[in-house]
N, C-alpha and C positions, 0 to 999 in steps of 0.2 A: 556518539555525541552525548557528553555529560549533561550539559540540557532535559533531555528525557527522560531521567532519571533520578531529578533534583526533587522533592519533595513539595507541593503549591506552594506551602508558608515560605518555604525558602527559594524560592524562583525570582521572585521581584526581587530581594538583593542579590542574585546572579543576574541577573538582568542589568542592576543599575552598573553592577561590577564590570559587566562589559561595556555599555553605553559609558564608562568615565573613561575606560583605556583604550576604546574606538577614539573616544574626542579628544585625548590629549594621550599622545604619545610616550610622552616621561610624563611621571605623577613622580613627585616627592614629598617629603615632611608635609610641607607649603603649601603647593603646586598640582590642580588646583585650588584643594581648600584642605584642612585638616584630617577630616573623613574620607579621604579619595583614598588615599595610600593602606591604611588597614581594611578598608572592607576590601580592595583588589588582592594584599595579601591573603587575607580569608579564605577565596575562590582561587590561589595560585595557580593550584594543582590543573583544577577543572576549565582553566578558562585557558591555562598554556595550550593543554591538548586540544580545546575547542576551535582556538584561533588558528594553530596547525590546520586542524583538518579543514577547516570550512576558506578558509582564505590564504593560507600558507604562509600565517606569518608568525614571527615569532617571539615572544613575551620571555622576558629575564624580569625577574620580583628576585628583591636583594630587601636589606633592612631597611634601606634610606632610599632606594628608587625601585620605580617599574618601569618598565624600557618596553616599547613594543617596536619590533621591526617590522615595518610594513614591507610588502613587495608592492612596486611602482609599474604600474599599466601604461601611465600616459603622462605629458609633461603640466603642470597645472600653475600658472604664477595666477592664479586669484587670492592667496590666501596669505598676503604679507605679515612679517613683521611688522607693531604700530607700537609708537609712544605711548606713558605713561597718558597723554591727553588724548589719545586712537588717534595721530598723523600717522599715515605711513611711512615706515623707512626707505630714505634714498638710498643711492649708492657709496655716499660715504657712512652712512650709520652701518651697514652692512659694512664693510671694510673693518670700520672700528671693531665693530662685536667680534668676527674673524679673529684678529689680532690679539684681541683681549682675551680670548679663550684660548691661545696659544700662548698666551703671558700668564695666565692664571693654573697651565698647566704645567711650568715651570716656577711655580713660585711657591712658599711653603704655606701656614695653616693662617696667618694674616698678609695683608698688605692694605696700605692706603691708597687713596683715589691720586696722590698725585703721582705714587709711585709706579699705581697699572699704566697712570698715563703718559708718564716717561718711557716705561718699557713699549707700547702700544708707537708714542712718536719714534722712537730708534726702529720699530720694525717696518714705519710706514715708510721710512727715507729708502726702503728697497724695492718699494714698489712706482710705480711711475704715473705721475700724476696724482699721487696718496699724500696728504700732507695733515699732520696733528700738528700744530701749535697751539700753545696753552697763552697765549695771548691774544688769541681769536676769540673772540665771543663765540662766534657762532661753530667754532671746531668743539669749545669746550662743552656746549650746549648738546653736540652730536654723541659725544664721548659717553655726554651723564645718559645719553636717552637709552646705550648699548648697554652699559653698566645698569640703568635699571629694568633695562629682559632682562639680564642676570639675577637679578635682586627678586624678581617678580615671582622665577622659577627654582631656587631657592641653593643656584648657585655660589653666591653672596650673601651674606646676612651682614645690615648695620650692627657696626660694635660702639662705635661712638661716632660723635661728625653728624653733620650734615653735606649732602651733598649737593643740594643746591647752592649751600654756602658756597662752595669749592668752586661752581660754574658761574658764580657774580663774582667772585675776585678771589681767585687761586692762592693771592699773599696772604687773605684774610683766615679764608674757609679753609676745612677738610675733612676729611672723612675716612675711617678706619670700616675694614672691612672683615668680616671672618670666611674664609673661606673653604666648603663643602666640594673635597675633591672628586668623589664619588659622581657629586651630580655633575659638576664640571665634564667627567669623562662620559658621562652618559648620554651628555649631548649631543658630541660629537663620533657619529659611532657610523661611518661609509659603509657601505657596504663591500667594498672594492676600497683598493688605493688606488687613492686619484692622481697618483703618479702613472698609473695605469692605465689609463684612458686617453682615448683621443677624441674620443667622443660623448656626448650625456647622454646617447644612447647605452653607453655599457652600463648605464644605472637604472636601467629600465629591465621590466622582470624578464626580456626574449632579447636582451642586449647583450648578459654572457653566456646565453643559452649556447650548449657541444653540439652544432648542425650534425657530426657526425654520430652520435647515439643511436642507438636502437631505442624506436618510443614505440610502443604496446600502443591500442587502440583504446586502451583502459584507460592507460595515462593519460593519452592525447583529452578525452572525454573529463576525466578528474580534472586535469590542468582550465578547460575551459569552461566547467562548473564553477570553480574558484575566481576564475577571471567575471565571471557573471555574478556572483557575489560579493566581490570586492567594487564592482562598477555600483552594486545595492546602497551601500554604506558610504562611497566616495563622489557620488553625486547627487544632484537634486533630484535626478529624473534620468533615469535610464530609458533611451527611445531606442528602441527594437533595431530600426532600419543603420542605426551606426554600429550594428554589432554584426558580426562574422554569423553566415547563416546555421553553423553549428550552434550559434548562443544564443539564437536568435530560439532554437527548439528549446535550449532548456531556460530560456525568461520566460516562457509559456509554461514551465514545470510546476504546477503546484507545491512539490516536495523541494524543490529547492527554496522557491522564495520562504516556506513556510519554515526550513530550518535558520532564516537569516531572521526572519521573526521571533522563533524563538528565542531564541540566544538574545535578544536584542530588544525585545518589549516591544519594538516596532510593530504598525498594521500595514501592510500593505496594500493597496487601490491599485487596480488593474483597468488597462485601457489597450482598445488596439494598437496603439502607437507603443504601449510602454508599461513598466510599473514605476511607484514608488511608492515611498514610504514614509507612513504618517506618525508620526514623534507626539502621542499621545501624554506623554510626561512634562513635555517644553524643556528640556533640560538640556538637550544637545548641539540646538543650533546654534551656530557664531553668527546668527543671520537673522532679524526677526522680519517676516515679510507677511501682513501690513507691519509697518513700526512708526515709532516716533520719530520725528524729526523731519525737515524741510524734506530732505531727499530721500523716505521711502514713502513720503505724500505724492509728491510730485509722482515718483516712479507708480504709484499704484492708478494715481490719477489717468498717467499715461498706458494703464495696461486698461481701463475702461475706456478711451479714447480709440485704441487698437482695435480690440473688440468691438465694439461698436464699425468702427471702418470694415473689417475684415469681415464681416456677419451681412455687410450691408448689398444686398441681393438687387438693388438695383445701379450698384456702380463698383463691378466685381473690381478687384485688386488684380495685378498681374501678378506669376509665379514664377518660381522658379526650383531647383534643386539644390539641393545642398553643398556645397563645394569640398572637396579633399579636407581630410584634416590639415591646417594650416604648420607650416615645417617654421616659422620664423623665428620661435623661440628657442628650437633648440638650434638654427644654423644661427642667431645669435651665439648664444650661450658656446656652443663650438670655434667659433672664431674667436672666442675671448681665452681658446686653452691657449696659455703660455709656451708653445712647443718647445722650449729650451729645458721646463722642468719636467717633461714625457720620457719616463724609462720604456727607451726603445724596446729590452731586449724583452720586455715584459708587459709590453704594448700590449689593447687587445686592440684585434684588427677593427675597422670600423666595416659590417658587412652590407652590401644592397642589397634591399626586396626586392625580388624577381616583381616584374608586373604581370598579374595573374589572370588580366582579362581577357587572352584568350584560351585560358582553362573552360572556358562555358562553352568554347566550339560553334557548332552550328544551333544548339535547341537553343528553346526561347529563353529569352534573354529578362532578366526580372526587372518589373515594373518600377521605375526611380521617382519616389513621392515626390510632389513638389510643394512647396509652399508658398505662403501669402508674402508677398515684397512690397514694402514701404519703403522710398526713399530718405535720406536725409532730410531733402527739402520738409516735405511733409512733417518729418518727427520736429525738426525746429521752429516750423509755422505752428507745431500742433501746443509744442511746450510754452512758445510765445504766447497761445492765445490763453493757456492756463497760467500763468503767470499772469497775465494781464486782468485774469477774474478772480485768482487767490490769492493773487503778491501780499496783500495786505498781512497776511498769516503767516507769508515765509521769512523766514530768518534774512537779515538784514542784506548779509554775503551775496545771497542767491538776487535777491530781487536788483540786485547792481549787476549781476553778472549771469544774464539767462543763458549766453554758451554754454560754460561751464556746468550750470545745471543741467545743462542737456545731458553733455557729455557724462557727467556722474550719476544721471538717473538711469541711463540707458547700458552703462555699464553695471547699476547694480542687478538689470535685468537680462543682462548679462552674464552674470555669476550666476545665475540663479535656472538658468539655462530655457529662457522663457524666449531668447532670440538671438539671431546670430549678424553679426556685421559680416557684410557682402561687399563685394566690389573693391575697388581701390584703398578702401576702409577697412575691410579683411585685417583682421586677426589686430586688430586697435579695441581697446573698450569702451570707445564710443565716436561719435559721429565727430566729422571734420567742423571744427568750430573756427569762430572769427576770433580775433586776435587778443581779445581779453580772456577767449574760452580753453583750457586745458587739458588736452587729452589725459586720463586717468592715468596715460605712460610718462606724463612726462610730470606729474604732482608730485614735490618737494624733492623731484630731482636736483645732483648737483653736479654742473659740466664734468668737473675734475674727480669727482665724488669715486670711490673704489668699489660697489657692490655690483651686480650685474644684473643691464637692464632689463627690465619684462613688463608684465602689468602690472602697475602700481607699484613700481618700483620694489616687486619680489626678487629675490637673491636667486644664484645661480641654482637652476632646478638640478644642475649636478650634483646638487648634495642631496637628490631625491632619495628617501627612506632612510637618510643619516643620523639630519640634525633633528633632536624629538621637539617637539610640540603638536600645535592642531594638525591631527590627523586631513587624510582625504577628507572631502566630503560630499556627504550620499545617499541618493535614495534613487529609485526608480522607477519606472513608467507604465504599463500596463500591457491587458492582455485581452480585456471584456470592452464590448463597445458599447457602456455603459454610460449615464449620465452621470456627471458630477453629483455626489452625498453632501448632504447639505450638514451631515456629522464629521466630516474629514476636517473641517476648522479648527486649526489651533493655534493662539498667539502667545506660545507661552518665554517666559524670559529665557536667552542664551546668550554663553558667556563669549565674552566677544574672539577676533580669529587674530592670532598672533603670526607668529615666524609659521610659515606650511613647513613644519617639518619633515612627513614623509612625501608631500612632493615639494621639498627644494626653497622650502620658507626660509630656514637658516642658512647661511655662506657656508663655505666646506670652510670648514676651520683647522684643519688636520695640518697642513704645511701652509702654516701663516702665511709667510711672503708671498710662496706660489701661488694659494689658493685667493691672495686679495691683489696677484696682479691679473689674474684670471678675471675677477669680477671686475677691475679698471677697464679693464681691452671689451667689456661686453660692451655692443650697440647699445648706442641711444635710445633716442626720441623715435621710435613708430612712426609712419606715416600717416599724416592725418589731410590726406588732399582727399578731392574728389566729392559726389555730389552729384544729384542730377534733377532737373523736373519730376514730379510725380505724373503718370499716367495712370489715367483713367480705364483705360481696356483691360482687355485679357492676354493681351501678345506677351510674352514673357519678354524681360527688359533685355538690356544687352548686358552682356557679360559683366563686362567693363563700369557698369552705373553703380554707384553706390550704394546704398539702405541697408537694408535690416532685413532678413528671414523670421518671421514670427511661423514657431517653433509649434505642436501641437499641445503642448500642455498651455498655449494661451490662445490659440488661434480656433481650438475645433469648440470649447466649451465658453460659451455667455459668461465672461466674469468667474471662472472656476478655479482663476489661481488666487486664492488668498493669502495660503502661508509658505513658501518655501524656505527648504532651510538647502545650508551647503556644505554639513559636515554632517553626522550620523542620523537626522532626519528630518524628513522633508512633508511638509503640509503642503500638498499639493492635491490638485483636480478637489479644493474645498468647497464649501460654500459658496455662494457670491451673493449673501442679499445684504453682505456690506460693502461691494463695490461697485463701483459707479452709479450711487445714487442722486448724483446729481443729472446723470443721461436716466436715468429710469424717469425720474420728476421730471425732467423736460420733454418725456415723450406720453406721460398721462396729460402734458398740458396740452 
């Protein structure tokens, strides 16, 4: 590991070198900002091989881009594409960008905005239910928001034009474009042909894994280091009990975590449940958790609310276990392949996990944690009654619309892996709302719209570790059943979370037509029914009831999540004597 051998003076810029091509995937000229692209050339050499060995992935540095290919663990739509104003992209923006980046790689060193968007409508009339018109307001609106990801990430450069112009009235406006073919190709970079696949499991790291190999005990052991590593960086909070009990021995490893710190400036915070990792710089996360704005108040208000219920010894909460990992997305995402464009002869097969639980036999069998259950009811009466005492503070939207807020508070504590939706609400990002309220899956959704449904209207996780931009994101959980540090606090600014490139942020964009009638045929709307009373006891609820599992990075420690992040670092198990100060003051009174 070159890490250990870097020089102190010169360690913080290997440091920062990594932590910018952890967080963003492609770096160019632009993209993130000026200084990303030479200091990661700098360190080429040092960080290709570092990234190799510690997580198996792999980094191409060229003049004009840096490209990292991630290897993909797990399916993740938290991490959309978002407008120049941070809306999320539907499924028609998705479509759009698709198409455009198969228009743009057929096209020479300019082209204008009306011209991508002529070629972009001729590709869309092959897909079903895809439709560009440039006498739609609102198609044209969609167009300019895909062409400006491109612009953002320095695919496109303005040569002259405006393109706002172009989107108030096409006769009037336009806008010339230069375009950077390098970055264009680097976007798009599968891992596999996705003519190849019949499943979005072939783009997952043990999806084209050769079942018949000879694997060494070494390898098996290397292989599941890296998978513990990459879970480090790719989430907020790695919690011990969802990891395979090989990985569960090496999260306990000193010398692992400590070389994912190295490399990475990170500190990490150990707890029995878990580690993670604390982003002493502020510089990584697409997440600022506390933050500004209506909905990470509300959201933090409600994690002091939690706490408080969950802690309180004389009206215990009922529990429960953790449910399977949820399969919805990707048996979406699967029913949306096209089978007409699947080259059979070069298919890969789609294989079933054996179910392994009676591998354990007759000895004892491992203790299944369970945790604190809150129902919907409860999270809606709980948000109601905070809205009813700080409406006056929150932005105008929410105080008209507390479903909605629910549902977007509890999804952001959601991403952030602080709680999990249970029961009939299962694998939604937030609770079943009334008729004004919208589930996170169905926000600026468009019926006809072509990109493929998930959370937040994230594109097809098929294009996991393809399309570049914002990396996984990561940190994890602990190992010491220690109290929360009242130093692990940190709120520092992070740049916001675009396309999830290596899990599945961008559309596969490789075979336009196919790949965006793929994204058309994906499911909808999530289901967002269900609901139940809250109970008071300790009976563990029925399967079937609704709420929320609160997770151990909020449920064992008093207020101890202050910052999380969901891309390379995570402020977690921090301080708390900035949250819920208003239950602290109501219980000295």
């Amino acid at each position: 590991m070159h890490a250990r051998s870097i020089a102190p003076l010169a360690l913080d810029s290997y440091q920062r070198a990594a932590r910018v091509v952890l967080a963003n995937h492609l770096v160019t000229r632009t993209f993130p900002d000026r200084i990303a692209l030479p200091l990661i050339r700098r360190w080429a050499t040092e960080l290709r091989e570092d990234l190799a060995e510690l997580f198996g992935y792999r980094l191409e540095v060229t003049e004009t881009t840096a490209r990292l290919f991630p290897v993909i663990d797990r399916l993740d739509a938290g991490r959309p594409a978002r407008t120049p104003a941070e809306r999320v992209f539907d499924r028609r923006r998705y479509a759009y960008l698709a198409l455009a980046l198969a228009s743009l790689g057929r096209a020479g060193d300019q082209i204008t905005l009306s011209e991508l968007a002529d070629q972009v409508a001729a590709y869309a009339t092959r897909v079903d239910g895809l439709e560009l018109s440039t006498e739609r307001a609102a198609d044209r609106d969609a167009f300019v928001d895909a062409v400006a990801w491109l612009s953002t990430r320095g695919a496109l450069t303005l040569a002259d034009g405006d393109a706002g112009g172009w989107a108030a009235d096409p006769e009037a406006g336009e806008a010339l474009y230069d375009i950077d073919r390098s970055v264009v190709f680097a976007i798009f970079r599968p891992p596999r042909a996705l003519q190849h696949l019949q499943s979005v499991h072939g783009l997952l790291a043990d999806g084209g894994s050769d079942s018949g190999a000879t694997v060494s005990v070494a390898q098996t052991r290397a292989a599941a280091a890296r998978r513990v590593r990459r879970a480090l960086v790719e989430l907020p909070v790695v919690y011990a009990e969802e990891l395979a009990a090989d990985e569960q021995i090496l999260l306990g490893s000193e010398k692992l975590v400590a070389e994912v710190e190295l490399l990475t400036g990170l500190r990490a915070e150990r707890r029995a449940e878990g580690v993670a990792l604390i982003d002493t710089s502020g510089r990584l996360s697409d997440v600022r958790f506390p933050g500004t704005g209506t909905l990470a108040q509300v959201a933090l208000l409600l994690v002091g609310e939690i706490a408080d219920r969950v802690l309180d010894i004389d009206n215990p909460v009922p529990r429960r276990p953790l449910p399977a990992a949820p399969t919805e997305l990707a048996d979406r995402l699967d029913a949306a392949i096209p089978a007409a464009t699947v080259f059979e002869p070069l298919a890969m097969a789609v294989e079933t996990v054996a179910d392994d639980d009676d591998s354990l036999g007759d000895g004892p069998q491992p203790q299944v944690p369970e945790h604190p259950f809150l129902t919907w009811t409860w999270i809606r009466e709980t948000v109601q009654a905070l809205t009813d005492r700080y409406g006056s503070t929150f932005a105008a939207q929410w105080q008209a619309d507390v479903p909605a807020l629910t549902t977007e508070a509890v999804g952001l504590l959601q991403r952030l892996r602080l709680v999990r939706a249970v029961g009939p609400a299962e694998g939604t990002s937030g609770p079943p709302t009334a008729k004004t309220g919208k589930s996170v899956l169905d926000q600026n959704s468009q019926p006809s719209a072509g990109a493929a449904a998930s959370t937040g209207g994230t594109p097809p996780a098929g294009a996991a570790g393809s399309t570049a931009d914002t990396p996984p994101t990561g940190a994890a959980g602990s190992t010491a059943d220690t109290p929360p540090t009242g130093a692990a606090a940190s709120t520092a600014d992070t740049p916001r979370t675009e396309a999830a490139a290596s899990t599945g942020g961008t559309p596969q964009t490789g075979a336009a037509a196919d790949t965006a009638t793929a994204e058309t045929r994906a499911a909808g709307d999530a289901d967002t029914s269900g609901g139940g009373p809250h109970s008071g006891d300790t009976a563990r609820p029925p399967a079937d009831e609704a709420g929320l599992l609160i997770l151990p990075a909020l449920a064992r420690y008093r207020g101890a999540i202050v910052t999380v992040r969901t891309r390379a670092q995570s402020e977690l198990f921090a301080s708390a004597t900035k949250l819920g100060e208003h239950a602290d003051a109501g219980g000295r009174s």
